[in-house]
N, C-alpha and C positions, 0 to 999 in steps of 0.2 A: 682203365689205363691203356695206352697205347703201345700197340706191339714194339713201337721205337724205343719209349722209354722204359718195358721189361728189360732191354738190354744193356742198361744202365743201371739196372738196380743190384744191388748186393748180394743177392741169392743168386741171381742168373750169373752175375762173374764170376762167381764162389763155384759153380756148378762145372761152367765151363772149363776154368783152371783147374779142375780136379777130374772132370774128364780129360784132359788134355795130359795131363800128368799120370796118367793111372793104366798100365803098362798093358794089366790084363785087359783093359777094354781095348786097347790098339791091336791087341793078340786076335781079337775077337773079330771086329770089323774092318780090321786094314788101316792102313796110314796112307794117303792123308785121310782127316775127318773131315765132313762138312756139314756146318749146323744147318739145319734146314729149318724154314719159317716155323712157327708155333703156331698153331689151328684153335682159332678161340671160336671154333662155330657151337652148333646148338650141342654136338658129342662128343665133344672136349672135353681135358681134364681138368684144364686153368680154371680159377679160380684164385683170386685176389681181393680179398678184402682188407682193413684197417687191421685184424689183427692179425691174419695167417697168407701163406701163398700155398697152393697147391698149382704145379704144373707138369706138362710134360715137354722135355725139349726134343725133336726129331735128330737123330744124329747118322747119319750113311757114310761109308767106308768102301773099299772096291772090294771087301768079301761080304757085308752083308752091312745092315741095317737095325735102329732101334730105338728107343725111346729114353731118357734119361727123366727119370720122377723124382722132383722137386718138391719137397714138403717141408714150410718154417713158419713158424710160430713166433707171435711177439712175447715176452716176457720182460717182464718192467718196460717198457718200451726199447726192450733191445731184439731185436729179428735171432731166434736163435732154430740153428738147421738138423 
């Protein structure tokens, strides 16, 4: 899958809107946030296959820095997080 279209898919919106929304992590890194690219080299966490996603999304703030882990599951063929 292409890094363009992770940001499109249902997990990564679901991820992003709930970091966005989620007060302690703003407490944490500062506002604004800024997602930063996702790293699918050889010591990455990504992973995406047909039934699961495993990822990590990089997120920086003007007090600090860090990772948001992404793990969803299909079930009946529904993506469940």
């Amino acid at each position: 899958m292409i890094l363009g279209q992770i940001k499109q898919e249902q997990y990564y919106v679901d991820a992003i809107t709930t970091i966005k929304d989620y007060t302690p992590f703003h407490e944490l890194v500062g506002h604004p946030l800024e997602i930063l690219k996702i790293n699918r080299g050889a010591s990455s966490n990504t992973r995406i296959t047909d039934s699961s996603v495993t990822l990590d999304i990089p997120i920086k703030g003007p007090r600090d820095s860090g990772l948001v882990h992404v793990t969803a599951s299909k079930i009946n063929h529904r993506l469940v997080k």
